[in-house]
TIFILO-398770 format. One record per residue: residue number from 1; residue in three letters; chain; y, x, z of N, C-alpha, C in turn. Coordinates in pm, 1 decimal, always signed. Layout:
NUM/ala/A/Y/X/Z/Y/X/Z/Y/X/Z .
...
//
This chain:
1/unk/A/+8081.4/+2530.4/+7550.5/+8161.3/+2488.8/+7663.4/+8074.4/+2437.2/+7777.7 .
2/unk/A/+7938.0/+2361.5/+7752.0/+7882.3/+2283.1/+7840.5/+7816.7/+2434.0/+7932.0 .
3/unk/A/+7744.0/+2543.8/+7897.1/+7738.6/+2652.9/+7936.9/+7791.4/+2741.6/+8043.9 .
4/unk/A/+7888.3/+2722.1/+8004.3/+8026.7/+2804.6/+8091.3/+8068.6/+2706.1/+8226.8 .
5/unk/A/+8035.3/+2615.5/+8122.0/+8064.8/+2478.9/+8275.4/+7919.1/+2497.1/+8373.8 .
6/unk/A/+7828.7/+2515.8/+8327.1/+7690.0/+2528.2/+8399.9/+7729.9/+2639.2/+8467.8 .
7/unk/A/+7720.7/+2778.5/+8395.8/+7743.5/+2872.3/+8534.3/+7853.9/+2866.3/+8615.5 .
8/unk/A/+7944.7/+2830.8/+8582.9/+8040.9/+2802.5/+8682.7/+8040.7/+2701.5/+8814.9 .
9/unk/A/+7911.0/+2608.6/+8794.2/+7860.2/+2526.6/+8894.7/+7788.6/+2587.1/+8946.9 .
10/unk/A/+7670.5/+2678.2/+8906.4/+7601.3/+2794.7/+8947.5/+7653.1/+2811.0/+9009.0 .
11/unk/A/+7749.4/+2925.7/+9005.4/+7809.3/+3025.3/+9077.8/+7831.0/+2984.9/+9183.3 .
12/unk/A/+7955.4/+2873.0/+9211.8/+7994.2/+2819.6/+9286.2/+7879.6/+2741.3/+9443.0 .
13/unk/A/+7804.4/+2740.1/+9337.1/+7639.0/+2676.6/+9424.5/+7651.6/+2814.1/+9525.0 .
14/unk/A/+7580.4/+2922.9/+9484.5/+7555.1/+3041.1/+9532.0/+7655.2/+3097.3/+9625.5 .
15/unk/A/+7813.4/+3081.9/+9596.5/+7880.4/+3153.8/+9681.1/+7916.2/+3047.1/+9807.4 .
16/unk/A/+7889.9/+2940.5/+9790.1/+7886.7/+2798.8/+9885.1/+7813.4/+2845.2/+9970.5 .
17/unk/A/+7677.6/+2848.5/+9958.0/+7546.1/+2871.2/+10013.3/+7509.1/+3020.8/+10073.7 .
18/unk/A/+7602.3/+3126.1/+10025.9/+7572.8/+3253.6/+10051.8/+7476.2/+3325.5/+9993.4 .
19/unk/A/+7426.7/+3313.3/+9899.7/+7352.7/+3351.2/+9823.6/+7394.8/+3491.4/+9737.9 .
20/unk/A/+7481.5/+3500.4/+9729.7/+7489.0/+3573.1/+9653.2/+7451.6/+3770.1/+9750.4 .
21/unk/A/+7361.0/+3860.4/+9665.1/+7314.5/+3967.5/+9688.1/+7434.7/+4046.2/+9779.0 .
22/unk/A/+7385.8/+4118.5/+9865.4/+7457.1/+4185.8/+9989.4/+7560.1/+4152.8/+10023.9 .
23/unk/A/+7581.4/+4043.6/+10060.9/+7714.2/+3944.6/+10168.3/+7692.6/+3998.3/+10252.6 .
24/unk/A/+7569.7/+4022.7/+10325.6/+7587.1/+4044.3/+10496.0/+7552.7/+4186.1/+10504.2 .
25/unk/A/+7663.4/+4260.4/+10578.1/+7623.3/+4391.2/+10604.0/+7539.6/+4400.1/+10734.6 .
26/unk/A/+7495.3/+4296.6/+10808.6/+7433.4/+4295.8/+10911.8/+7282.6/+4299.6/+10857.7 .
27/unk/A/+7170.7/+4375.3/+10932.9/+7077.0/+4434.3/+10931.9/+6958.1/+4312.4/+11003.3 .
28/unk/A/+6892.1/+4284.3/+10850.2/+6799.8/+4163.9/+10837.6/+6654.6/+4170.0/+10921.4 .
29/unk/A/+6641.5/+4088.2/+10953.5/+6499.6/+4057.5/+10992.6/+6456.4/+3935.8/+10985.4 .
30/unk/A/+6289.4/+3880.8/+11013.1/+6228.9/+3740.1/+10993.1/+6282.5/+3703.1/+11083.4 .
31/unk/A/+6342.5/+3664.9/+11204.6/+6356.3/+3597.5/+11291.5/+6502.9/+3570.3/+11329.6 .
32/unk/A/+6613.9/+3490.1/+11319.3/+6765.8/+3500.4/+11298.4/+6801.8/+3599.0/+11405.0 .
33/unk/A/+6728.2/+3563.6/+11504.9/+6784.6/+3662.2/+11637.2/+6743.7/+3794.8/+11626.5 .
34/unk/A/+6698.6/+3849.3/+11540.8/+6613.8/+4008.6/+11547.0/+6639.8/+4040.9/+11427.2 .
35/unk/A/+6702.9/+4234.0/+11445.5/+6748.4/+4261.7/+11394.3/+6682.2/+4385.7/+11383.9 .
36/unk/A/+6678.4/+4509.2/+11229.8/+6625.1/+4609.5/+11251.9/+6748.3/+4729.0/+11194.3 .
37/unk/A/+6706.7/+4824.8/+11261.5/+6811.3/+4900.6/+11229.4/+6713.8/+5082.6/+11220.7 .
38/unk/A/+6812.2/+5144.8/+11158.7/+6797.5/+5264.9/+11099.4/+6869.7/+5397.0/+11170.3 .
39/unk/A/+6841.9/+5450.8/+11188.3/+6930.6/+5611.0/+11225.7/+6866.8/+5736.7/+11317.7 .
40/unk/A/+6959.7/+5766.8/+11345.3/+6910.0/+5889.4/+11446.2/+6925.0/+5864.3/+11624.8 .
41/unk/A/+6782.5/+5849.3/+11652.0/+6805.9/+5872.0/+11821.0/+6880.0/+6015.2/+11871.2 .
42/unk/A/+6965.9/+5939.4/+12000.8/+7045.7/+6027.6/+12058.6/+7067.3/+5987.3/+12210.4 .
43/unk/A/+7040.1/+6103.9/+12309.3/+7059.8/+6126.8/+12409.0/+7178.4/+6137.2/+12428.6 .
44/unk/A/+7203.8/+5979.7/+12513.8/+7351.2/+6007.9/+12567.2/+7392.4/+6025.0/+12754.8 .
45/unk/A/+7420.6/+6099.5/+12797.2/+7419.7/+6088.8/+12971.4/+7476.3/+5926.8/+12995.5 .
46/unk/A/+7461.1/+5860.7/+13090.3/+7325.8/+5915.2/+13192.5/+7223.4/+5843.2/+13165.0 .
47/unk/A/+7110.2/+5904.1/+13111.3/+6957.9/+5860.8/+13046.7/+6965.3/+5777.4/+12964.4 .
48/unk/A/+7049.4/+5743.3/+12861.2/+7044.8/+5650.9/+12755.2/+7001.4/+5695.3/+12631.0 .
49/unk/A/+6940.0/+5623.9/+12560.8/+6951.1/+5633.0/+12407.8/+7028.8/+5528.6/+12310.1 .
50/unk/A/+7075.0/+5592.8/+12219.4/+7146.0/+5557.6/+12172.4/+7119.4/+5581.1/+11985.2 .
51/unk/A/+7111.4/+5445.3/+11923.5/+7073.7/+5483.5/+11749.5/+7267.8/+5443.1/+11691.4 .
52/unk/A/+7264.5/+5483.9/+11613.0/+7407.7/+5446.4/+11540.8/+7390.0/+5439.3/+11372.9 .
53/unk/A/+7430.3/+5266.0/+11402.3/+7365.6/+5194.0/+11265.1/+7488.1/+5166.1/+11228.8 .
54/unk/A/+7541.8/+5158.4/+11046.9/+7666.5/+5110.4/+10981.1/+7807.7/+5162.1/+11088.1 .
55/unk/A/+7815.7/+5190.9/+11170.4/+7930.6/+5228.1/+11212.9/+7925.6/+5149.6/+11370.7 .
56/unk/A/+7814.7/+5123.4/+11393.1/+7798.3/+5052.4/+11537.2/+7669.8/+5122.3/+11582.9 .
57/unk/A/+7749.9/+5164.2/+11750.4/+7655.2/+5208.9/+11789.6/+7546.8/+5125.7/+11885.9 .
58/unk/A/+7438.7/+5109.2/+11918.8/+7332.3/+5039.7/+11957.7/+7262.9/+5084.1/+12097.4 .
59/unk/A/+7225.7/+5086.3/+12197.3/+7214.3/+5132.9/+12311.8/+7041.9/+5089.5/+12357.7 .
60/unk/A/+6967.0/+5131.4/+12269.5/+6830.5/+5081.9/+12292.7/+6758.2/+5086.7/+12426.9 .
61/unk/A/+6698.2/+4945.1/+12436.7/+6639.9/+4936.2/+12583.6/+6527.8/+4892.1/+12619.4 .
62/unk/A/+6464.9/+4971.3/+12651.3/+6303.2/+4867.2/+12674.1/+6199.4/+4932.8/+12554.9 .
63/unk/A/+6209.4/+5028.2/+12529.1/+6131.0/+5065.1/+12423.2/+6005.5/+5180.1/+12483.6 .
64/unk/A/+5898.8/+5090.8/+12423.1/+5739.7/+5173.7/+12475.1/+5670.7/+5185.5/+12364.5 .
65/unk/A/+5672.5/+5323.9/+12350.9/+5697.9/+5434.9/+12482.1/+5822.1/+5442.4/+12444.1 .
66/unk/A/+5900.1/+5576.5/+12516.5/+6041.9/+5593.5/+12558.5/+6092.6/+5633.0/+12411.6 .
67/unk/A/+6192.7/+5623.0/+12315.9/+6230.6/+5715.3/+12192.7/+6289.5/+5853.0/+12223.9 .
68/unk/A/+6223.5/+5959.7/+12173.6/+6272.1/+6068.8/+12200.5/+6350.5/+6126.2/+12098.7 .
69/unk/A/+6507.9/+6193.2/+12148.1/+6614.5/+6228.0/+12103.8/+6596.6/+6311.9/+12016.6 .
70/unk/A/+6708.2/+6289.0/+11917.9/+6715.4/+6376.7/+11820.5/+6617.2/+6323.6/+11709.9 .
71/unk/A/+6583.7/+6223.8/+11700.4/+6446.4/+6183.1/+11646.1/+6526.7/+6039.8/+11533.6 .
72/unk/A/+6483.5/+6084.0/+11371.2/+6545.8/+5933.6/+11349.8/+6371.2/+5851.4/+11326.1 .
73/unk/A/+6449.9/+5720.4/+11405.2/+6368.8/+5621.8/+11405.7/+6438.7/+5487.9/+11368.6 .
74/unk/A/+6345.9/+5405.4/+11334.1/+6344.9/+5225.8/+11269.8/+6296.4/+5154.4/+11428.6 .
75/unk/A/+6412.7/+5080.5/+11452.8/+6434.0/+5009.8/+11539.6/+6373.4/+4848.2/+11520.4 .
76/unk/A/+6344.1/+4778.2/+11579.3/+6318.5/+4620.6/+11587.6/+6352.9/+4580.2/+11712.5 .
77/unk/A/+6444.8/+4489.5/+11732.0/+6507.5/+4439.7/+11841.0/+6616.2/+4302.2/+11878.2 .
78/unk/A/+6637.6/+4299.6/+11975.8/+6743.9/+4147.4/+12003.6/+6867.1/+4188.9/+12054.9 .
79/unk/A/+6990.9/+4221.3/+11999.4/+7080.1/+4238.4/+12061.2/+7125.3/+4128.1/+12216.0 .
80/unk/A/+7153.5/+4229.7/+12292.9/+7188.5/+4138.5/+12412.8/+7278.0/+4144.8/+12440.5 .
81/unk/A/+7357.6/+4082.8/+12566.7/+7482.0/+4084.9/+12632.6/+7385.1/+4183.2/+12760.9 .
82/unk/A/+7508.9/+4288.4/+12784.0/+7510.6/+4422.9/+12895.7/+7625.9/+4464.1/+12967.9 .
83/unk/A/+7617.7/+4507.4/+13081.9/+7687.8/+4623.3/+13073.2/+7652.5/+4699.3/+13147.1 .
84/unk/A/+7617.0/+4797.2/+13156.8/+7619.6/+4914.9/+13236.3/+7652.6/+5067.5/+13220.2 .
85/unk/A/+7577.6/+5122.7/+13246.6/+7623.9/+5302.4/+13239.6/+7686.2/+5331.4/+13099.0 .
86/unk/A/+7593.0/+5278.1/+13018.1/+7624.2/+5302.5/+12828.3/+7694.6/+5257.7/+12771.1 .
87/unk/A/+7771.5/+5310.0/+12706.4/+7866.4/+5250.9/+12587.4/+7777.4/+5178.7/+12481.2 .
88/unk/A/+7780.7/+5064.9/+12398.8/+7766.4/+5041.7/+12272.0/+7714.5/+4882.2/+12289.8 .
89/unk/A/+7683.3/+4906.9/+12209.2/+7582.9/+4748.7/+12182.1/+7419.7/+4742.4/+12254.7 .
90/unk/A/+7402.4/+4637.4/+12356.5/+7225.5/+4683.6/+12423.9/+7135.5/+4586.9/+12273.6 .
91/unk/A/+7033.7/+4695.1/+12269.1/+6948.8/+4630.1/+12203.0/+6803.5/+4620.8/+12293.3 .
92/unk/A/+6727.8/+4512.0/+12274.7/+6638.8/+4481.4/+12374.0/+6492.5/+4486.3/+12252.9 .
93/unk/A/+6470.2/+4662.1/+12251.4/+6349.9/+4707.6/+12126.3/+6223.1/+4589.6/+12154.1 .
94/unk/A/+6183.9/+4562.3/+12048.5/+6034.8/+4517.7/+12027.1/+5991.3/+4565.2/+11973.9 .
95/unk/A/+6000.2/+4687.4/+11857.7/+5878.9/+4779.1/+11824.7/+5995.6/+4897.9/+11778.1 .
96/unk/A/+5953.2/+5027.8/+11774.4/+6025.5/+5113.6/+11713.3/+5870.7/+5191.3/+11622.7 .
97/unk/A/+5964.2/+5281.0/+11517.6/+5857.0/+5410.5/+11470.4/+5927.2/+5480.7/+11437.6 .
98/unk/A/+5919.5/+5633.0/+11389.4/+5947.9/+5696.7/+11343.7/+6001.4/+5711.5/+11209.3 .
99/unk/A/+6085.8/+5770.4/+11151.5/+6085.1/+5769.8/+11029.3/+6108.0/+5881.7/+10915.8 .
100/unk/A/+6154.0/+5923.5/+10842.4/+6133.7/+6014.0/+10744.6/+6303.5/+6097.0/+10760.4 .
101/unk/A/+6432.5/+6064.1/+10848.2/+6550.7/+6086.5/+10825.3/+6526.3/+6225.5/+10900.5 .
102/unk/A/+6599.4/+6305.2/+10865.8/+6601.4/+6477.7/+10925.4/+6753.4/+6438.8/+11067.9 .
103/unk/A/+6741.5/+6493.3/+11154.5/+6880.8/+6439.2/+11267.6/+6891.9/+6561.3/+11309.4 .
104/unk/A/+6940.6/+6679.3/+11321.0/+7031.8/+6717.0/+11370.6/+7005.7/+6731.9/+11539.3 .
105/unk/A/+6925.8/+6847.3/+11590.0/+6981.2/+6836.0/+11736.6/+7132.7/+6891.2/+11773.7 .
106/unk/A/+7184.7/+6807.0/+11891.0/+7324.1/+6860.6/+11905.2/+7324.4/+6936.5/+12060.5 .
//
């Protein structure tokens, strides 16, 4: 009995605290404000790029050199407040690379 009573304080510890393995579907990084994300670059008019991570799309900005379309790449960045020409979410890149995903030109 004393057992059952232990993990059950456990548990309770962990889901208090958030601990427990993939709670956050939001896309981790060292720094709370920076976030990295995954997918396929895409050319959207007028001159945007655009990655589309979990079902949100991302509107990358500031990235040197430029990401070229059709290309999947790993993003590092700060989501910002925007608005202009682009639809989605602005992300304000601090490093991108390339990565291993096959994309599809459209």
């Amino acid at each position: 009995m004393i057992n059952c009573r232990r993990f059950t304080v456990a548990a309770t510890f962990c889901a208090v605290w958030g601990l427990t393995p993939g709670a956050d579907a939001a896309p981790r990084a060292k720094d709370k404000d920076t976030i990295v994300i995954s997918g396929c670059a895409r050319g959207t008019p007028p001159l945007c790029t655009e990655v589309n991570y979990l079902g949100t799309s991302y509107v990358v900005r500031s990235a040197k050199p430029p990401i070229p379309a059709d290309t999947g790449v790993t993003v590092t960045g700060k989501v910002m407040d925007g608005l202009g020409l682009c639809w989605g979410t602005w992300l304000e890149v601090t490093k991108w690379r390339k990565n291993r995903l096959a994309c599809a030109q459209r």
